[in-house]
N, CA, C and O atoms as CSV, one atom per row, in Angstrom:
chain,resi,resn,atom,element,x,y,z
A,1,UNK,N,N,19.673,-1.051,-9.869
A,1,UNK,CA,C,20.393,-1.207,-11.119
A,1,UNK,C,C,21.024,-2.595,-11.209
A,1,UNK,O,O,21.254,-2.989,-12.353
A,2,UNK,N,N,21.410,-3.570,-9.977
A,2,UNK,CA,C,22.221,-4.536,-10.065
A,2,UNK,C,C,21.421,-5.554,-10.576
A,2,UNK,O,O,21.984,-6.608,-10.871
A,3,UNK,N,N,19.944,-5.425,-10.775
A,3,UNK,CA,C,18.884,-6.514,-11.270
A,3,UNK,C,C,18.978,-6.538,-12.589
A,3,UNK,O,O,18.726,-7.618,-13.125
A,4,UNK,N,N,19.441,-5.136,-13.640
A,4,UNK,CA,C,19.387,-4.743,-14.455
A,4,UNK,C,C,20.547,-5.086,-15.028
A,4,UNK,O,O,20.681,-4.628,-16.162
A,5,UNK,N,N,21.485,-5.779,-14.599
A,5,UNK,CA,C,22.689,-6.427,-15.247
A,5,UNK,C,C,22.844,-7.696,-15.801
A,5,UNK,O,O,23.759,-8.239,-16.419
A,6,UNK,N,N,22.003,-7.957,-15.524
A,6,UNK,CA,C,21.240,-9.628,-16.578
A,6,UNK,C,C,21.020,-8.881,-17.504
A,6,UNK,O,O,21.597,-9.391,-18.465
A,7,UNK,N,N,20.498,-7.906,-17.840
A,7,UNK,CA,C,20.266,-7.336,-19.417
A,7,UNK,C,C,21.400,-6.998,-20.367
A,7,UNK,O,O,22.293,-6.469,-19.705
A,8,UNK,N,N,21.631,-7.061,-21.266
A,8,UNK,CA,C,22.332,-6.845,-22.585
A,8,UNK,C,C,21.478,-4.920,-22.549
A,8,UNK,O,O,20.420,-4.454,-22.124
A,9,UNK,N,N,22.894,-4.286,-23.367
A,9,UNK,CA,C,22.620,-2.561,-23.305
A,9,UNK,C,C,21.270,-2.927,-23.531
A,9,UNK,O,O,20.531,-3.193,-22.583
A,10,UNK,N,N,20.905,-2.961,-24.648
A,10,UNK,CA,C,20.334,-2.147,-25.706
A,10,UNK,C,C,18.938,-2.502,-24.766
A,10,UNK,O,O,18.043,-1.696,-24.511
A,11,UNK,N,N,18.992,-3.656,-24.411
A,11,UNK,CA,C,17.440,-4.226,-23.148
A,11,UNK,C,C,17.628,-3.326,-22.338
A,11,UNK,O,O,16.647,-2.605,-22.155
A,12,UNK,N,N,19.046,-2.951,-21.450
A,12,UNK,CA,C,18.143,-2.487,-20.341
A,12,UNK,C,C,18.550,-0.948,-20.514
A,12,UNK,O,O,18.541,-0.307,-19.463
A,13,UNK,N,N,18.931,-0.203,-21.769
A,13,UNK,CA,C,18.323,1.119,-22.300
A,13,UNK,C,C,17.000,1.060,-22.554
A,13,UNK,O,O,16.594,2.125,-22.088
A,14,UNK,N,N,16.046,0.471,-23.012
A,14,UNK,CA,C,14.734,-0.160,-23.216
A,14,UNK,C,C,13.746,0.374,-22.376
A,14,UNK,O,O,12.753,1.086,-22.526
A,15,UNK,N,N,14.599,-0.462,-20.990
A,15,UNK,CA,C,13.577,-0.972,-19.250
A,15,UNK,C,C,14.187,0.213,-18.626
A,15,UNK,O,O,13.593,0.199,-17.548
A,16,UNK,N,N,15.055,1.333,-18.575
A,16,UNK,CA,C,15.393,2.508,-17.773
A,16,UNK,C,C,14.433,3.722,-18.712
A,16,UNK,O,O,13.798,4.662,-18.234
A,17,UNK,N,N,14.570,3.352,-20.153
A,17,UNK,CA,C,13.125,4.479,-20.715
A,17,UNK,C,C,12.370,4.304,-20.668
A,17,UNK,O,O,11.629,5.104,-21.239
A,18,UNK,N,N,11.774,3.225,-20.034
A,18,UNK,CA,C,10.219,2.881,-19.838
A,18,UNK,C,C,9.948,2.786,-18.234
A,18,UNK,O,O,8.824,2.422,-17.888
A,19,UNK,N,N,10.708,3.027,-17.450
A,19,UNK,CA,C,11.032,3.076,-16.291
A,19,UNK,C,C,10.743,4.919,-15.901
A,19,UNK,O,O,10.013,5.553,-15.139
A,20,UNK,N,N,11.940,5.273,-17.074
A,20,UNK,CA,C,11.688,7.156,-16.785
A,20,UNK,C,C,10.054,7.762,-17.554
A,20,UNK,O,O,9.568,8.883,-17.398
A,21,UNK,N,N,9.516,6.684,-18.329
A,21,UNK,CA,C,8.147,7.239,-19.390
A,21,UNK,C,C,7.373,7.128,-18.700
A,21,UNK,O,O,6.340,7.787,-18.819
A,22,UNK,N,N,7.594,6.068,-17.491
A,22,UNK,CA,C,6.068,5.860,-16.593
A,22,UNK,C,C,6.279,6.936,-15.243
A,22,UNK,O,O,5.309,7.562,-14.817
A,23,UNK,N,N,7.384,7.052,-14.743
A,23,UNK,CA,C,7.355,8.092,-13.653
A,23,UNK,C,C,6.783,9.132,-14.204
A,23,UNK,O,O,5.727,9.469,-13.668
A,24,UNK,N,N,7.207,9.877,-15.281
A,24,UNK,CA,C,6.561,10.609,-15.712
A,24,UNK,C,C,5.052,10.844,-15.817
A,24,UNK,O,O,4.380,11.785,-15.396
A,25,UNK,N,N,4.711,9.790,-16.460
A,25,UNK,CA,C,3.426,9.499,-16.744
A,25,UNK,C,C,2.177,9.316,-14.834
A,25,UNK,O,O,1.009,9.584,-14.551
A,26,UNK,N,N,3.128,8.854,-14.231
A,26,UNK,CA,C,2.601,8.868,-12.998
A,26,UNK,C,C,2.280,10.112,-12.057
A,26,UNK,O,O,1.567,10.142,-11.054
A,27,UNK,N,N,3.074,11.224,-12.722
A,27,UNK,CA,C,3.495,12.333,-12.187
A,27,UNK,C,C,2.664,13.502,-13.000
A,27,UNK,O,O,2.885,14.691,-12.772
A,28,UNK,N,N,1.505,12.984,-14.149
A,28,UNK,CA,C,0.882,13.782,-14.919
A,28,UNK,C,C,1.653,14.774,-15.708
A,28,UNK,O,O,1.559,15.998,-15.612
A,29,UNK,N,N,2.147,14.343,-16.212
A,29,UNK,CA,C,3.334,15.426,-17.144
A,29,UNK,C,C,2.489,15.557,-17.973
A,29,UNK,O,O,1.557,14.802,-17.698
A,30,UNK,N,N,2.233,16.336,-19.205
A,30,UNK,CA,C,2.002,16.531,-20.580
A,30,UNK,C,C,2.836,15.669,-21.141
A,30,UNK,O,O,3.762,15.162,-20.508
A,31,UNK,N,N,2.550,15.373,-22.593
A,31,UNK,CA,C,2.930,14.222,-23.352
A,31,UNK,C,C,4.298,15.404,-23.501
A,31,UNK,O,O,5.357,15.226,-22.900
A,32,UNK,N,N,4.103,16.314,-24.188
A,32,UNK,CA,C,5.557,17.419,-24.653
A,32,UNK,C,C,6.577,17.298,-23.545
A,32,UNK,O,O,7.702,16.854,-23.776
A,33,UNK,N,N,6.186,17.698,-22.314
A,33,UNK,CA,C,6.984,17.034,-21.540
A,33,UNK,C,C,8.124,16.125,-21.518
A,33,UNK,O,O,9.346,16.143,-21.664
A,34,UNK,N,N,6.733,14.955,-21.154
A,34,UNK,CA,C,7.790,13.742,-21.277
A,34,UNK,C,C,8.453,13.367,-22.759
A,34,UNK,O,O,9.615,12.972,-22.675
A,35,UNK,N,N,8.020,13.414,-23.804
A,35,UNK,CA,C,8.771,13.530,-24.952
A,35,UNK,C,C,9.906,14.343,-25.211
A,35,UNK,O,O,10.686,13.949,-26.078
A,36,UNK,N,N,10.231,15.820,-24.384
A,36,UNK,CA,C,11.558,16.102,-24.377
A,36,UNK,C,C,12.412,15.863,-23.151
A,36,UNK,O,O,13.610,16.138,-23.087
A,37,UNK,N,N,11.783,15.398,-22.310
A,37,UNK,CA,C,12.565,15.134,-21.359
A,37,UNK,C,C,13.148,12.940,-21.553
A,37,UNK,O,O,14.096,12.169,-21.401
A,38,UNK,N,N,12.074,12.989,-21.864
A,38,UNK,CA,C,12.816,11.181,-22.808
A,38,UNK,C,C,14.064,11.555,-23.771
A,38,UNK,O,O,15.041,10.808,-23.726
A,39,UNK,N,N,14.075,12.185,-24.260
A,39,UNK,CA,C,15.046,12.251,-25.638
A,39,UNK,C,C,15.964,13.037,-24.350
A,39,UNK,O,O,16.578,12.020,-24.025
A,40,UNK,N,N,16.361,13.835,-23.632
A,40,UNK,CA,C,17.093,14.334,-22.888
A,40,UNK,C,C,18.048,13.098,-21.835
A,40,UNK,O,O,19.121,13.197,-21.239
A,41,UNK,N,N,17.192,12.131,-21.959
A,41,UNK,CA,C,17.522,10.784,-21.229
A,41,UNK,C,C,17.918,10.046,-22.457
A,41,UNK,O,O,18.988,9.471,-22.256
A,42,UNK,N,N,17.583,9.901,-23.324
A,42,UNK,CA,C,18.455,9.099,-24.713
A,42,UNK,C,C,19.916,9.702,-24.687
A,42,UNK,O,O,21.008,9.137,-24.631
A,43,UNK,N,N,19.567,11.062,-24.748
A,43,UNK,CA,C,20.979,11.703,-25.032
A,43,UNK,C,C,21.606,11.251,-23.821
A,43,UNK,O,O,22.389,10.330,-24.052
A,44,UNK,N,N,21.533,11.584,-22.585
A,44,UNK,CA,C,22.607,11.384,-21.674
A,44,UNK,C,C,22.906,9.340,-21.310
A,44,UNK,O,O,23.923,8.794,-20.880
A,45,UNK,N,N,21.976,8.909,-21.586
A,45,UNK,CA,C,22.572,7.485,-21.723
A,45,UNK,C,C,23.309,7.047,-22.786
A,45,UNK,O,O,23.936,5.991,-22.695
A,46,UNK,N,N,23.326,7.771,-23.878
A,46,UNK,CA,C,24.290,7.402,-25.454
A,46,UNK,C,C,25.130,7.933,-24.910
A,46,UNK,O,O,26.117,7.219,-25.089
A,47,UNK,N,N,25.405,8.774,-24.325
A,47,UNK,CA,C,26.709,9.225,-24.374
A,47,UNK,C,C,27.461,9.391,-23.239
A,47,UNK,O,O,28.363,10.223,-23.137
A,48,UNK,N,N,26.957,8.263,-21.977
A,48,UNK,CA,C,27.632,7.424,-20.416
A,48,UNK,C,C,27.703,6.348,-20.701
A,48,UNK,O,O,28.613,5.778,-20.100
A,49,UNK,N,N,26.869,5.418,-21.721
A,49,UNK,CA,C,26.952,3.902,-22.270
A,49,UNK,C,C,27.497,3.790,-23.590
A,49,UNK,O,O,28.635,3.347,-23.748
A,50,UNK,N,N,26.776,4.159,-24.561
A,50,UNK,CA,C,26.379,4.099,-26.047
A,50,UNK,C,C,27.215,4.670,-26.935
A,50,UNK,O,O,27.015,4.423,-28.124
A,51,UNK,N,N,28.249,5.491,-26.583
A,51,UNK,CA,C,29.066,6.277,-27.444
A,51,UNK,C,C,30.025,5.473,-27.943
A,51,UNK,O,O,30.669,5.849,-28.923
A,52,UNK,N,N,30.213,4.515,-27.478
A,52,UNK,CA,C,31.325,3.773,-28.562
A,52,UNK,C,C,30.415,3.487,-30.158
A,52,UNK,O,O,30.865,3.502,-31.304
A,53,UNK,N,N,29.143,3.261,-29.718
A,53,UNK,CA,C,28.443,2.868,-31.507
A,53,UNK,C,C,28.120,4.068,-31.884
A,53,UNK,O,O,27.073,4.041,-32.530
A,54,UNK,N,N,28.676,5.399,-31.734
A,54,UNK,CA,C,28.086,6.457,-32.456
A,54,UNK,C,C,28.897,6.390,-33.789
A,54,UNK,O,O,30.110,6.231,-33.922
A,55,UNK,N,N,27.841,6.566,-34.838
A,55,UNK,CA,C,28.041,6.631,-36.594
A,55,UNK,C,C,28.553,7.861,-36.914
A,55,UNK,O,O,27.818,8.848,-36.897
A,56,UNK,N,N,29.808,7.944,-37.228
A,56,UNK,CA,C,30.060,9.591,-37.436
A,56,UNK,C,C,29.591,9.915,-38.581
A,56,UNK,O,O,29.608,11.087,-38.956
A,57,UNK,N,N,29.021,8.775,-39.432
A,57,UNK,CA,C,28.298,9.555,-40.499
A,57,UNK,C,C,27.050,10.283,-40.106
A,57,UNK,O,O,26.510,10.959,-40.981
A,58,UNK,N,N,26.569,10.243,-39.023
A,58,UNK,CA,C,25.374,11.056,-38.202
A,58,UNK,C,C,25.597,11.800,-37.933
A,58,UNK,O,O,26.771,11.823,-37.565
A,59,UNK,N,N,24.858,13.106,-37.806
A,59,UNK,CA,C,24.772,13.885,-36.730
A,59,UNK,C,C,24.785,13.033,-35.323
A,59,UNK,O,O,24.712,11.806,-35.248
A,60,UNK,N,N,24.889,13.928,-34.255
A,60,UNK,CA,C,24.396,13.403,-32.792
A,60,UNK,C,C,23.024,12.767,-32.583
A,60,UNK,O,O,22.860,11.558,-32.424
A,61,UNK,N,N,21.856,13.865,-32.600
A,61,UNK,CA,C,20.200,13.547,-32.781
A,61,UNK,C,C,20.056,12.445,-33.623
A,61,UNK,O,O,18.971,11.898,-33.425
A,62,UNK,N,N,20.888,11.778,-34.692
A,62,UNK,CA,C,20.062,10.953,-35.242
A,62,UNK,C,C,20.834,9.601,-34.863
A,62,UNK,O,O,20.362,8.532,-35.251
A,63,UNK,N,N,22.022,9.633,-34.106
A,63,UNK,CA,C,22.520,8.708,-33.260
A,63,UNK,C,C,21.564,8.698,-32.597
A,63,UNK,O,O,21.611,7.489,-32.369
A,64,UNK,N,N,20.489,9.098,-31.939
A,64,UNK,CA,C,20.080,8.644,-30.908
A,64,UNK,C,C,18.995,7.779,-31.813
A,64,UNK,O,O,18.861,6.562,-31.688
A,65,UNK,N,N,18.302,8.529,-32.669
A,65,UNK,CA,C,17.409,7.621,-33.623
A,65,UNK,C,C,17.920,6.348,-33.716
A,65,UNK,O,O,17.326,5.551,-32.990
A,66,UNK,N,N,19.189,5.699,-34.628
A,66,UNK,CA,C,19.456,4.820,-34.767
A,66,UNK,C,C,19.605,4.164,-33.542
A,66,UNK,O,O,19.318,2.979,-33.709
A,67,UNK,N,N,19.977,4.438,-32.187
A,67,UNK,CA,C,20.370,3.443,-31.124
A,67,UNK,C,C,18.468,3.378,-30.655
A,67,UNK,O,O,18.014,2.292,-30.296
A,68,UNK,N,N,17.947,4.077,-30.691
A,68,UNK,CA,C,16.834,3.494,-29.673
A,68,UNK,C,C,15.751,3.023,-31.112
A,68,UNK,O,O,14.541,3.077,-30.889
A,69,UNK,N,N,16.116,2.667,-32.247
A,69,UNK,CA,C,15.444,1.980,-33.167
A,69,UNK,C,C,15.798,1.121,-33.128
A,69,UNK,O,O,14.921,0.263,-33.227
A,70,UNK,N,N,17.094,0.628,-32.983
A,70,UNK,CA,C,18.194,-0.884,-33.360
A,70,UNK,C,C,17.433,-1.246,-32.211
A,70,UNK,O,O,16.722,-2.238,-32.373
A,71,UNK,N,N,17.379,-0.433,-30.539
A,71,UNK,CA,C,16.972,-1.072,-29.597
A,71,UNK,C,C,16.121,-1.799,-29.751
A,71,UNK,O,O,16.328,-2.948,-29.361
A,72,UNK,N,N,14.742,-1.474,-30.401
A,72,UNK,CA,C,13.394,-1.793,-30.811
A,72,UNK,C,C,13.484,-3.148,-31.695
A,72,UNK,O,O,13.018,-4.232,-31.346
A,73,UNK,N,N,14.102,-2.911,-32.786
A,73,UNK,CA,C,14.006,-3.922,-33.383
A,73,UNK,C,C,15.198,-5.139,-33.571
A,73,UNK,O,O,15.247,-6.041,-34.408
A,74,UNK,N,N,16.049,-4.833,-32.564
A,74,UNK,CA,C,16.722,-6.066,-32.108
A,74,UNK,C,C,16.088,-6.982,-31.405
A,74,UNK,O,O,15.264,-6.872,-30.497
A,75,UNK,N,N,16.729,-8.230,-32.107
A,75,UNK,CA,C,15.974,-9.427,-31.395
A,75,UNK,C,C,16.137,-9.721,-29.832
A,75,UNK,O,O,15.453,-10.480,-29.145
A,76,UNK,N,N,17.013,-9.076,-29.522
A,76,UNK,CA,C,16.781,-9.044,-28.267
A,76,UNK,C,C,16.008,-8.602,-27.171
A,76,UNK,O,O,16.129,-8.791,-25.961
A,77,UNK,N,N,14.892,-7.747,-28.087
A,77,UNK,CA,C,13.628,-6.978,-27.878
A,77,UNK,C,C,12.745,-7.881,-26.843
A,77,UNK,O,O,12.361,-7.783,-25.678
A,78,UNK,N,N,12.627,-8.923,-28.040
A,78,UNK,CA,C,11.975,-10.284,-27.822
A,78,UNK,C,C,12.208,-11.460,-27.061
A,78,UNK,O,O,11.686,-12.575,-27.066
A,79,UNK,N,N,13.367,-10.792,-26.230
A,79,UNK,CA,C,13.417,-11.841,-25.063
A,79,UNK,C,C,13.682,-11.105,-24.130
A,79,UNK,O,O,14.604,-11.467,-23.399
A,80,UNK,N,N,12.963,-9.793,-23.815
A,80,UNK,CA,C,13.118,-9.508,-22.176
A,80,UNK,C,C,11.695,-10.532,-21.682
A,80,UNK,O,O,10.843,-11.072,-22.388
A,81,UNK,N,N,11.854,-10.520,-20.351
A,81,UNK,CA,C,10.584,-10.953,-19.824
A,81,UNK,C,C,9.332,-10.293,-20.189
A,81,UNK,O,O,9.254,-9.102,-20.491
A,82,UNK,N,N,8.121,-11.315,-20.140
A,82,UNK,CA,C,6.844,-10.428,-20.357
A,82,UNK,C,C,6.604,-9.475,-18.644
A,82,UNK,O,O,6.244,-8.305,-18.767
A,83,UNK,N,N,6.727,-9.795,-17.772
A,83,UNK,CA,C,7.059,-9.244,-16.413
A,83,UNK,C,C,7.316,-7.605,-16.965
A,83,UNK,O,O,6.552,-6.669,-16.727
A,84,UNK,N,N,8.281,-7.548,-17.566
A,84,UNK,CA,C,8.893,-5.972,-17.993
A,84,UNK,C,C,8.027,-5.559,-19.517
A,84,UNK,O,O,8.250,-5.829,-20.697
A,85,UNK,N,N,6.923,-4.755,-18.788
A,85,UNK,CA,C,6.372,-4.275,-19.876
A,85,UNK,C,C,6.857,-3.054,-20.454
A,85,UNK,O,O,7.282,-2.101,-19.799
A,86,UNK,N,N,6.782,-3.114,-21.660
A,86,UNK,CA,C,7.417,-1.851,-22.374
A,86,UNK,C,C,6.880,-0.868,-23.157
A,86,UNK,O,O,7.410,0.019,-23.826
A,87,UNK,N,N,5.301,-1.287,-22.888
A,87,UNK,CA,C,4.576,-0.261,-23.460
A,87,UNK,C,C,4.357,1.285,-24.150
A,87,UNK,O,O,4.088,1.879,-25.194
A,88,UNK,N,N,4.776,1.486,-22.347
A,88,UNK,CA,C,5.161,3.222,-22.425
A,88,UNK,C,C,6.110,3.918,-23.692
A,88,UNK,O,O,5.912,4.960,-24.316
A,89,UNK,N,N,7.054,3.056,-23.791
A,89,UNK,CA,C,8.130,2.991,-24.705
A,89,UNK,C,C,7.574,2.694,-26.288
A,89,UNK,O,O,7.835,3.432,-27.238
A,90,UNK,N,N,7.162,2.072,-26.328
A,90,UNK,CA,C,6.528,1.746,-27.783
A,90,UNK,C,C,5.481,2.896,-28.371
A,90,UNK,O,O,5.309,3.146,-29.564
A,91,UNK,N,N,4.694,3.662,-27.021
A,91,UNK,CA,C,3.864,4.381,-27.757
A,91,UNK,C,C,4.383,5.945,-27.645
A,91,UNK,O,O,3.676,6.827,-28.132
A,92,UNK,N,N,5.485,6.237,-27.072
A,92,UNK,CA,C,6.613,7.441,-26.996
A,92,UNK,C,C,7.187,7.092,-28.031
A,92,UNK,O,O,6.820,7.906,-28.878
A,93,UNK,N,N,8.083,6.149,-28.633
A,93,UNK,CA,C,8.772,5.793,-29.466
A,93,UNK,C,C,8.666,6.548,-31.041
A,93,UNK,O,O,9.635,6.611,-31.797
A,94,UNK,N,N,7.288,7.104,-31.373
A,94,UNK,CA,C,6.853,7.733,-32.582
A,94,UNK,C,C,7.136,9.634,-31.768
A,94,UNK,O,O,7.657,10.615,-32.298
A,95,UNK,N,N,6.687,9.520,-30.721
A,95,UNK,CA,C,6.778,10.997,-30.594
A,95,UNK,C,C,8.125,11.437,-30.310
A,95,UNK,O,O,8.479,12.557,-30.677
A,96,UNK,N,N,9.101,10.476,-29.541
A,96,UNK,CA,C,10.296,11.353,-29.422
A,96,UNK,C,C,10.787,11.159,-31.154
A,96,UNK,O,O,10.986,12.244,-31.702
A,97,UNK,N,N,10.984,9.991,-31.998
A,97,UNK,CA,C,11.414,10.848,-33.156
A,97,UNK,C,C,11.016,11.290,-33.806
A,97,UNK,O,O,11.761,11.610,-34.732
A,98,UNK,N,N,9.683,11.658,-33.907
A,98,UNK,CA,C,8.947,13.224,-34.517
A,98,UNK,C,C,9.748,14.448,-33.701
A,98,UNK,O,O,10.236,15.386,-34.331
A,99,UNK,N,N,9.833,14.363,-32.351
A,99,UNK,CA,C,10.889,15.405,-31.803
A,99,UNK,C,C,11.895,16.129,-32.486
A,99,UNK,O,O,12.174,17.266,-32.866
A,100,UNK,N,N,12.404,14.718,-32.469
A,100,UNK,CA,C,14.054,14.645,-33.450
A,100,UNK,C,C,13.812,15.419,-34.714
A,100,UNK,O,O,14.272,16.458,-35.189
A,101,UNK,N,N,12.766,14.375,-35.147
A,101,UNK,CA,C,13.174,15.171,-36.739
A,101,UNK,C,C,12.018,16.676,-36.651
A,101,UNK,O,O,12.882,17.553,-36.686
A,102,UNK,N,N,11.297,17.086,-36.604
A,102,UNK,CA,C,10.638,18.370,-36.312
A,102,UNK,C,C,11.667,19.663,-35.948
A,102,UNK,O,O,12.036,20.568,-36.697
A,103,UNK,N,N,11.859,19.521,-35.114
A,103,UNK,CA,C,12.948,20.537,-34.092
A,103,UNK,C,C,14.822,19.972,-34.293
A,103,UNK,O,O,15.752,19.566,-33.596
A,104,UNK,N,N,14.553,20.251,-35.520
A,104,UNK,CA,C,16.171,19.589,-35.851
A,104,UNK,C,C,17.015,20.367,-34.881
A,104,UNK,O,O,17.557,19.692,-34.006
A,105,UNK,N,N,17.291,22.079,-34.875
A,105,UNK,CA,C,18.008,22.818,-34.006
A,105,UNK,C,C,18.040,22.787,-33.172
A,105,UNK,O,O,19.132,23.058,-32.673
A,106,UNK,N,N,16.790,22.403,-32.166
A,106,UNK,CA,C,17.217,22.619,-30.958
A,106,UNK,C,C,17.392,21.231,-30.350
A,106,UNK,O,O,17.803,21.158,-29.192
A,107,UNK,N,N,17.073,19.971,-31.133
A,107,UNK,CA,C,17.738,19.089,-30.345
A,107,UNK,C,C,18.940,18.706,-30.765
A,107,UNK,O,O,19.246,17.584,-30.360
A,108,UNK,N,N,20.039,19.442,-31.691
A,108,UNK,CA,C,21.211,19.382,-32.130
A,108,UNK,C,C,22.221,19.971,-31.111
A,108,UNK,O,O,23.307,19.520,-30.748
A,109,UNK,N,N,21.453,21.300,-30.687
A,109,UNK,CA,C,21.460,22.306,-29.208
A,109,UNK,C,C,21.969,21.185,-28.080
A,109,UNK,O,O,23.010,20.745,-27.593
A,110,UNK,N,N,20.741,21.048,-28.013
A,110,UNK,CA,C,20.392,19.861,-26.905
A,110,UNK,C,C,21.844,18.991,-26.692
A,110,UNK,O,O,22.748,18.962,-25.856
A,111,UNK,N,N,21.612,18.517,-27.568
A,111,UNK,CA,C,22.724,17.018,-27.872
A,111,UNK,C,C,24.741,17.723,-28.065
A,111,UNK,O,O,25.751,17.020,-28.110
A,112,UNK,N,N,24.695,18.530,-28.102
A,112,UNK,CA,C,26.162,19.301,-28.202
A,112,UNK,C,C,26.255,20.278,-27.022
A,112,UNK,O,O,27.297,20.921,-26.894
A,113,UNK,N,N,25.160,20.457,-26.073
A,113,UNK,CA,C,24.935,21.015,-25.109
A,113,UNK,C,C,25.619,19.375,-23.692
A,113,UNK,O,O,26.218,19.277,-22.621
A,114,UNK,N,N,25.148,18.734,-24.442
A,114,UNK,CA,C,24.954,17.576,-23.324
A,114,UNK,C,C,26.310,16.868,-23.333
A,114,UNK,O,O,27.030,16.404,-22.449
A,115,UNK,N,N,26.385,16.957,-24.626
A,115,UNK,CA,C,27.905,16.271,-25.080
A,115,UNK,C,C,28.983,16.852,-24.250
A,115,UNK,O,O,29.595,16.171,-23.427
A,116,UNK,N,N,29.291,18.480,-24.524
A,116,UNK,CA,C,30.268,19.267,-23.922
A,116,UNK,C,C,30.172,18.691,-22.057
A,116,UNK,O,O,31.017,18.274,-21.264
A,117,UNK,N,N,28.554,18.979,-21.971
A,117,UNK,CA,C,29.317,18.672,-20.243
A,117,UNK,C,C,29.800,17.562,-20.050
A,117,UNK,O,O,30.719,17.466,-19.237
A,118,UNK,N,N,29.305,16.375,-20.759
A,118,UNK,CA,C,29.968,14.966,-20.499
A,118,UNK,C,C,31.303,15.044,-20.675
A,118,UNK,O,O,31.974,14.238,-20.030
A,119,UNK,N,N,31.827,15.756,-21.335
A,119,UNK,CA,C,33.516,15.600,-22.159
A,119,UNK,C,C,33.640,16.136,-21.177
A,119,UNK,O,O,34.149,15.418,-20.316
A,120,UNK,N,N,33.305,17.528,-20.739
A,120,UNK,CA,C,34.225,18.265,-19.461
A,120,UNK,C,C,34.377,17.584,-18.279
A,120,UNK,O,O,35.370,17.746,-17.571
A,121,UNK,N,N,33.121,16.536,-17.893
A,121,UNK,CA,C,33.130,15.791,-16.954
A,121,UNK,C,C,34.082,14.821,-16.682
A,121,UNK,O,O,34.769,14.680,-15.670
A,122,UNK,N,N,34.036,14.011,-17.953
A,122,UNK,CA,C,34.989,13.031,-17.828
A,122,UNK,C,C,36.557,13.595,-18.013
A,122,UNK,O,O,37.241,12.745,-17.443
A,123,UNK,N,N,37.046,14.166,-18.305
A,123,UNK,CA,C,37.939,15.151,-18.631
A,123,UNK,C,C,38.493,15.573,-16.719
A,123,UNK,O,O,39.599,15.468,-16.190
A,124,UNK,N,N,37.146,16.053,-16.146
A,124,UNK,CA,C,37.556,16.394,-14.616
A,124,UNK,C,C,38.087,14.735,-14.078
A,124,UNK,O,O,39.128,14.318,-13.570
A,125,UNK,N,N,36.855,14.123,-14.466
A,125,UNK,CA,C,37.656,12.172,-13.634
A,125,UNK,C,C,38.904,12.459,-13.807
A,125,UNK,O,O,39.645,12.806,-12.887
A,126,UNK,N,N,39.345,12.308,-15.328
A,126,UNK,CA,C,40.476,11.679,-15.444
A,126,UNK,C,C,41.889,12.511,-14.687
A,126,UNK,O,O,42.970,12.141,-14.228
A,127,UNK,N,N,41.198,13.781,-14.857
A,127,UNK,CA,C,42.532,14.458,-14.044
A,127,UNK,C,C,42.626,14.264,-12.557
A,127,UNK,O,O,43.715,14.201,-11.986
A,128,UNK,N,N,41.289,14.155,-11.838
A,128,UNK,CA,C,41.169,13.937,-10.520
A,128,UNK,C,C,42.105,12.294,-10.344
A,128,UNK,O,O,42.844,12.135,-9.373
A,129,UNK,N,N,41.900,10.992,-11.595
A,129,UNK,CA,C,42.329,10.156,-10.863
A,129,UNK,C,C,43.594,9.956,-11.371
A,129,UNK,O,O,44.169,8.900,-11.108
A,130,UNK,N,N,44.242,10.987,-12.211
A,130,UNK,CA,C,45.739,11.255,-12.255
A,130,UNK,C,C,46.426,12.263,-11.469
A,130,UNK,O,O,47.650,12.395,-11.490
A,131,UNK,N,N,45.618,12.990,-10.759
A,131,UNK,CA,C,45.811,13.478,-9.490
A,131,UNK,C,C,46.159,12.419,-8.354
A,131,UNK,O,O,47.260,12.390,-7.802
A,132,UNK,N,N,45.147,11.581,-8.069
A,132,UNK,CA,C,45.073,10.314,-7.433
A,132,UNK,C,C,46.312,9.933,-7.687
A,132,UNK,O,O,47.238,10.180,-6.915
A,133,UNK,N,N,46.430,9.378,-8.649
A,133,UNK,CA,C,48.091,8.303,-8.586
A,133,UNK,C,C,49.434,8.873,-8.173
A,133,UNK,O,O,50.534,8.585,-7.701
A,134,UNK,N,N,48.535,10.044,-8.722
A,134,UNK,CA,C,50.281,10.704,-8.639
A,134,UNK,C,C,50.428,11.314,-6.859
A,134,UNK,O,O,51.225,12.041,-6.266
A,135,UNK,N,N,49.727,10.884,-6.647
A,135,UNK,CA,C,49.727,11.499,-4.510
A,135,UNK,C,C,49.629,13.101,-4.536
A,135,UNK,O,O,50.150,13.682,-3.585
A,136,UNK,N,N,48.907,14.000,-5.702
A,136,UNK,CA,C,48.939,14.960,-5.269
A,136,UNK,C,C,47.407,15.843,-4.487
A,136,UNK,O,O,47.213,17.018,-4.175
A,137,UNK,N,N,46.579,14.634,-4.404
A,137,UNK,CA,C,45.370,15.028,-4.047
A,137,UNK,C,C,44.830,14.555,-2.390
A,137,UNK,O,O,43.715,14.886,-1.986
């Protein structure tokens, strides 16, 4: 990951989904597969990185649309290295948001499913490291 800190988000959200599209792909998944298990990885990186730009005029699911579209067509697209191919990503890119929009419910599911554990999670940090200060742990 520390190579991956020369990148700006939205690049190296990019190079970690094209990173998780090819393991996959290496691993013979079905395309359905990896298309819900990609969007399962959108969701949990929007919302450990990405949640400060969530649009509350959105739903959740289509936050993810807008962040891994802006990804795409930000110019910053255009200056990762040619070294980091992004292929995988470009030709997933139509099927996870056919996902999205097809199966509105259950990736709304999905995404308020994923949300809750993150909140509860971070929710446990913060008490653990106000536990911490306070010397009772």
């Amino acid at each position: 990951m520390n190579k991956l800190n020369r990148y700006l988000p939205d690049q190296k959200f990019l190079i970690l989904l094209n990173r998780f599209i090819l393991r996959y792909d290496e691993s013979d998944c079905n395309k359905e597969k990896i298309v819900k298990d990609a969007y399962l990885f959108c969701v949990g990186y929007f919302l450990k990185y990405q949640q400060d730009y969530q649009n509350p005029y959105l739903k959740g699911p289509s936050n993810i649309i807008a962040v891994l579209s802006s990804a795409l067509l930000s110019p910053n697209f255009y200056t990762i290295p040619s070294t980091v191919s992004l292929e995988r990503v470009l030709y997933f890119y139509k099927f996870i948001i056919e996902y999205i929009i097809w199966n509105e419910y259950e990736v709304e599911r999905i995404f308020a499913t994923q949300k809750q554990s993150f909140d509860s999670m971070s929710t446990l940090k913060r008490n653990d490291t106000f536990l911490l200060k306070k010397g009772k742990m």
